[in-house]
MARKOLLO-138869 format. One line per 2 residues: number of its first residue (from 1); their letters; for each residue x, y, z of C-alpha. Coordinates in nm, 3 decimals, m for minus. Example, Ala and Ser with C-alpha at 12.3 -4.5 7.8 and 13.67 -1.06 7.14 Angstrom:
1> AS> 1.230,m0.450,0.780  1.367,m0.106,0.714 .
***
This chain:
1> XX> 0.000,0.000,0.000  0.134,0.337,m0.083 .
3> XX> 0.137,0.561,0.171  0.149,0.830,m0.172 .
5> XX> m0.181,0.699,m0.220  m0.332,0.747,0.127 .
7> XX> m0.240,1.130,0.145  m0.383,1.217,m0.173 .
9> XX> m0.642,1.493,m0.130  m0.916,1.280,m0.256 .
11> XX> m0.822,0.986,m0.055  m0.846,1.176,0.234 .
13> XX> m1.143,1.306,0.203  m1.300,1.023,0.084 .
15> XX> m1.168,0.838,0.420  m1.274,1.126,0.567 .
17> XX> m1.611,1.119,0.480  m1.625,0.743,0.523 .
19> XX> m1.585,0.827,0.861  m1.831,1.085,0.955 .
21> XX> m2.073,0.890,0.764  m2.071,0.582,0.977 .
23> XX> m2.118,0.797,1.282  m2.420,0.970,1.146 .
25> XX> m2.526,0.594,0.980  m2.488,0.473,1.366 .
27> XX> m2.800,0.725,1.464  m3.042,0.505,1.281 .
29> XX> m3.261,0.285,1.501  m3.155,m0.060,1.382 .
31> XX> m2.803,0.027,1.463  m2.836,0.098,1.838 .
33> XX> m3.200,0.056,1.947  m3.267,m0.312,1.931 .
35> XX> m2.961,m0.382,2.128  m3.079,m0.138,2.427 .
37> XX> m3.408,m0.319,2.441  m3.242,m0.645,2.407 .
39> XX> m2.995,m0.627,2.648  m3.264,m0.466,2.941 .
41> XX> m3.494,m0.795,2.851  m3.180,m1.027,2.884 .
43> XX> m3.031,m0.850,3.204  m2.710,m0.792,3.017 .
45> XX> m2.415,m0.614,3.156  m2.252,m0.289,3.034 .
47> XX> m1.996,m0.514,2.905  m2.179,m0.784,2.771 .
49> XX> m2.385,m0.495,2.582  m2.050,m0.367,2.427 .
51> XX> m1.917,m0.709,2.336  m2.197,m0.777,2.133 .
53> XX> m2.279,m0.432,1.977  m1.942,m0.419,1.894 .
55> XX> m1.921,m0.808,1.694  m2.286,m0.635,1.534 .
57> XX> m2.111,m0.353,1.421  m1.775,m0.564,1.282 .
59> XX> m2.012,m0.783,1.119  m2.198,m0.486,0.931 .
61> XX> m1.847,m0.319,0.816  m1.783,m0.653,0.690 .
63> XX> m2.071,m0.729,0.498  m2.084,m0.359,0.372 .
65> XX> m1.719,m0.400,0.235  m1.784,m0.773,0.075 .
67> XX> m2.122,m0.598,m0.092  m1.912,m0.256,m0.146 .
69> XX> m1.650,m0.533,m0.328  m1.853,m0.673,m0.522 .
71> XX> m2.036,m0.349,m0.613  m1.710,m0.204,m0.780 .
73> XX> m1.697,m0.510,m0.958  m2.070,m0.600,m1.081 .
75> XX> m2.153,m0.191,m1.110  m2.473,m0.059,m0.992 .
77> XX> m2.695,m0.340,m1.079  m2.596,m0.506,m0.758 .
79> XX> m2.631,m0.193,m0.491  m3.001,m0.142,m0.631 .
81> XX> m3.111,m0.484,m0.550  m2.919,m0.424,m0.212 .
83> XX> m3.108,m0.139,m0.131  m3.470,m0.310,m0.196 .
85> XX> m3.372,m0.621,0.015  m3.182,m0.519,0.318 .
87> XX> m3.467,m0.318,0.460  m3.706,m0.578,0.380 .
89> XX> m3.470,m0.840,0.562  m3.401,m0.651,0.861 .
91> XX> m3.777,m0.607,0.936  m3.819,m0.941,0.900 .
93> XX> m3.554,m0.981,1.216  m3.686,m0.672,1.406 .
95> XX> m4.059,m0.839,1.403  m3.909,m1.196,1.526 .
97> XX> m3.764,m1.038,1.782  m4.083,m0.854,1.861 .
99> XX> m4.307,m1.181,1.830  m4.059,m1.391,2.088 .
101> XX> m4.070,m1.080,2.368  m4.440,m1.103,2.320 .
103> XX> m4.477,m1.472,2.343  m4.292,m1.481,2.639 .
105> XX> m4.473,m1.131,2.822  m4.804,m1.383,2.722 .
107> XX> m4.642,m1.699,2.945  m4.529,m1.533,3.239 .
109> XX> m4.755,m1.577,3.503  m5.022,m1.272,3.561 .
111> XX> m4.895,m1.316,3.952  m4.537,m1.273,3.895 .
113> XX> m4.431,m0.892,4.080  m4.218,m0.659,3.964 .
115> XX> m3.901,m0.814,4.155  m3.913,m1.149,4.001 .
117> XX> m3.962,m1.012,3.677  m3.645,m0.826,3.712 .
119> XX> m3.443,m1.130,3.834  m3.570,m1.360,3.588 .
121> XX> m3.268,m1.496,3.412  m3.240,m1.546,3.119 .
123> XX> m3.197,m1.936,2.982  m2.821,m1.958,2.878 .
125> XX> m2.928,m2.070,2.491  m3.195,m1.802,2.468 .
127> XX> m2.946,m1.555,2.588  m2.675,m1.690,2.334 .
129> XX> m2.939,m1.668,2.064  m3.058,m1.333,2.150 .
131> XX> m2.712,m1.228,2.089  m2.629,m1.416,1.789 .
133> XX> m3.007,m1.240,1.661  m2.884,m0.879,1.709 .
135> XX> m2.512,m0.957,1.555  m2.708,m1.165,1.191 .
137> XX> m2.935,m0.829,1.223  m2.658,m0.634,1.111 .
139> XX> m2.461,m0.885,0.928  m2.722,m0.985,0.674 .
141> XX> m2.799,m0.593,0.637  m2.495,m0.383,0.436 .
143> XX> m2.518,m0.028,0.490  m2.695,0.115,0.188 .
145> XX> m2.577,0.470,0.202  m2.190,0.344,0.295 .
147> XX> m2.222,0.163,m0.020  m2.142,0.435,m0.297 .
149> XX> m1.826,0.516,m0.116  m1.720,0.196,m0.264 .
151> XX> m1.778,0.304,m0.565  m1.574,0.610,m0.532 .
153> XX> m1.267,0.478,m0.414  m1.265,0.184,m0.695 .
155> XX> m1.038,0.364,m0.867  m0.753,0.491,m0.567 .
157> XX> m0.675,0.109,m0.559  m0.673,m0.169,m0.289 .
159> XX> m0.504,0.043,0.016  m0.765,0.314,0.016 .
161> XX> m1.062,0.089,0.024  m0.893,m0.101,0.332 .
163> XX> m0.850,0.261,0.473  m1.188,0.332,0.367 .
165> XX> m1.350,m0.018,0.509  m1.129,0.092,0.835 .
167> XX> m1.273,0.449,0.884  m1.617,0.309,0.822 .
169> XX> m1.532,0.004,1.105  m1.385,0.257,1.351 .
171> XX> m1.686,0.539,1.320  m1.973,0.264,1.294 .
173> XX> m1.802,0.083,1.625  m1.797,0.465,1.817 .
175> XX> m2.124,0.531,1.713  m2.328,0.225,1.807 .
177> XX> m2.109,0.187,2.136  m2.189,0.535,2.215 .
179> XX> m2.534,0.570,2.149  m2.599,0.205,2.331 .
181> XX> m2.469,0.318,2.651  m2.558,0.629,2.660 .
183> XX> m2.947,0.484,2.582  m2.836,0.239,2.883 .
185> XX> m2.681,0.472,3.138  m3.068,0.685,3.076 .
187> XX> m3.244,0.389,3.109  m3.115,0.308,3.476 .
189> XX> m3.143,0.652,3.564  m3.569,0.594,3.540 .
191> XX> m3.687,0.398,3.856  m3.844,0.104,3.619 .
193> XX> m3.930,m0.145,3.877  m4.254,m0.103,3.880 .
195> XX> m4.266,m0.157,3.487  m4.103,m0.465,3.500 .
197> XX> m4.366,m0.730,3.502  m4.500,m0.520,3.153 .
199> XX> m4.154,m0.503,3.012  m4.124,m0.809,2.769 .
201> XX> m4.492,m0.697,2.621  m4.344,m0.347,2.578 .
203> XX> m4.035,m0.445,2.422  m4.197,m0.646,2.154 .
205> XX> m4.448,m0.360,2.088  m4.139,m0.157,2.018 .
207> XX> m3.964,m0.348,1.821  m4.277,m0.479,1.616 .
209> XX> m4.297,m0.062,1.603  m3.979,m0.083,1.431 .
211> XX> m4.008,m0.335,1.248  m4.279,m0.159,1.083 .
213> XX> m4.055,0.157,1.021  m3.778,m0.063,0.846 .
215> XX> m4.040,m0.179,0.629  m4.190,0.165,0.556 .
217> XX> m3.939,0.385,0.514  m3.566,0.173,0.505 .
219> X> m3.341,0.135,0.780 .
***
């Protein structure tokens, strides 16, 4: 990789840009939202909320960058069908999600307080797949609007798309880490409790709610 290459005007721009545009990409709901509500249900740590919003985020950067690959490739063809699916696909997610929080709100006992409900723990393989739910959510879903960047770097060669597919990695990652525990640290600072024995109804409302966003309008 030339470092020539890399301090190019347009090159650095274009990383750049990359950059600020997966921190403004991180704002949207998918990216950050899901795993607040998630990790509340599930009783998650602050760390065990990082861990995974951070493999999520790793595993969008890398399907963007395999999809922005193939893009440069295959030409525009391919990011159109992109953009029809991946919104399509990630509602799909959002209301399975929704459907299992609600199934669950409707088996929990009527008499069950407020306490219990908050020290329910979770069952080790629901938890695992709750996890391994949020991370294929963003996986299986390339970000549309980081896509074109591919396109624009196709021809500054190989070392400024990895420092592209870096600067998109490193401003997704702060932005959905950010936004999730700041969302958290709010959350906690509510006195809840008395919510609890509704919360698994609510959070499949909500992301049922969002589901039906994604759907509507793209993610």
């Amino acid at each position: 990789m030339s470092l020539g290459a890399l301090t190019d005007p347009i090159a650095v721009s274009l990383i750049g840009g990359g950059l600020v545009t997966a921190l403004l990409h991180a704002v949207l709901p998918t990216h950050w939202l899901p795993f607040v509500l998630v990790a509340r249900a599930q009783g998650w740590s602050a760390t065990r909320l990082s861990i995974v919003t951070a493999m999520a985020a790793l595993a969008h950067i890398a399907s963007t960058a395999l999809v922005g690959l193939l893009i440069v490739g295959a030409g525009l063809a391919l990011e159109t069908w992109v953009e029809g699916l991946a919104p399509r696909v990630a509602a799909v997610f959002l209301a399975g999600f929704g459907l299992f929080y609600l199934l669950r709100a409707v088996r929990q006992p009527a008499f069950a307080g407020a306490a219990a409900a908050l020290n329910d723990a979770p069952e080790p393989s629901r938890d695992r797949a709750a996890a391994l739910g949020l991370i294929a959510l963003l996986a299986i879903s390339p970000g549309e609007v980081l896509l074109p960047l591919y396109l624009t770097a196709a021809d500054q060669g190989m070392g400024v798309i990895a420092a592209l597919t870096g600067a998109l990695a490193l401003g997704t990652l702060a932005g959905m880490l950010g936004l999730v525990l700041i969302a958290r640290a709010g959350a906690e600072a509510f006195r809840l409790e008395r919510w609890a024995r509704y919360e698994r109804a609510i959070l499949g409302f909500a992301l049922l709610g969002l589901a039906l966003f994604v759907a509507l309008r793209g993610h």
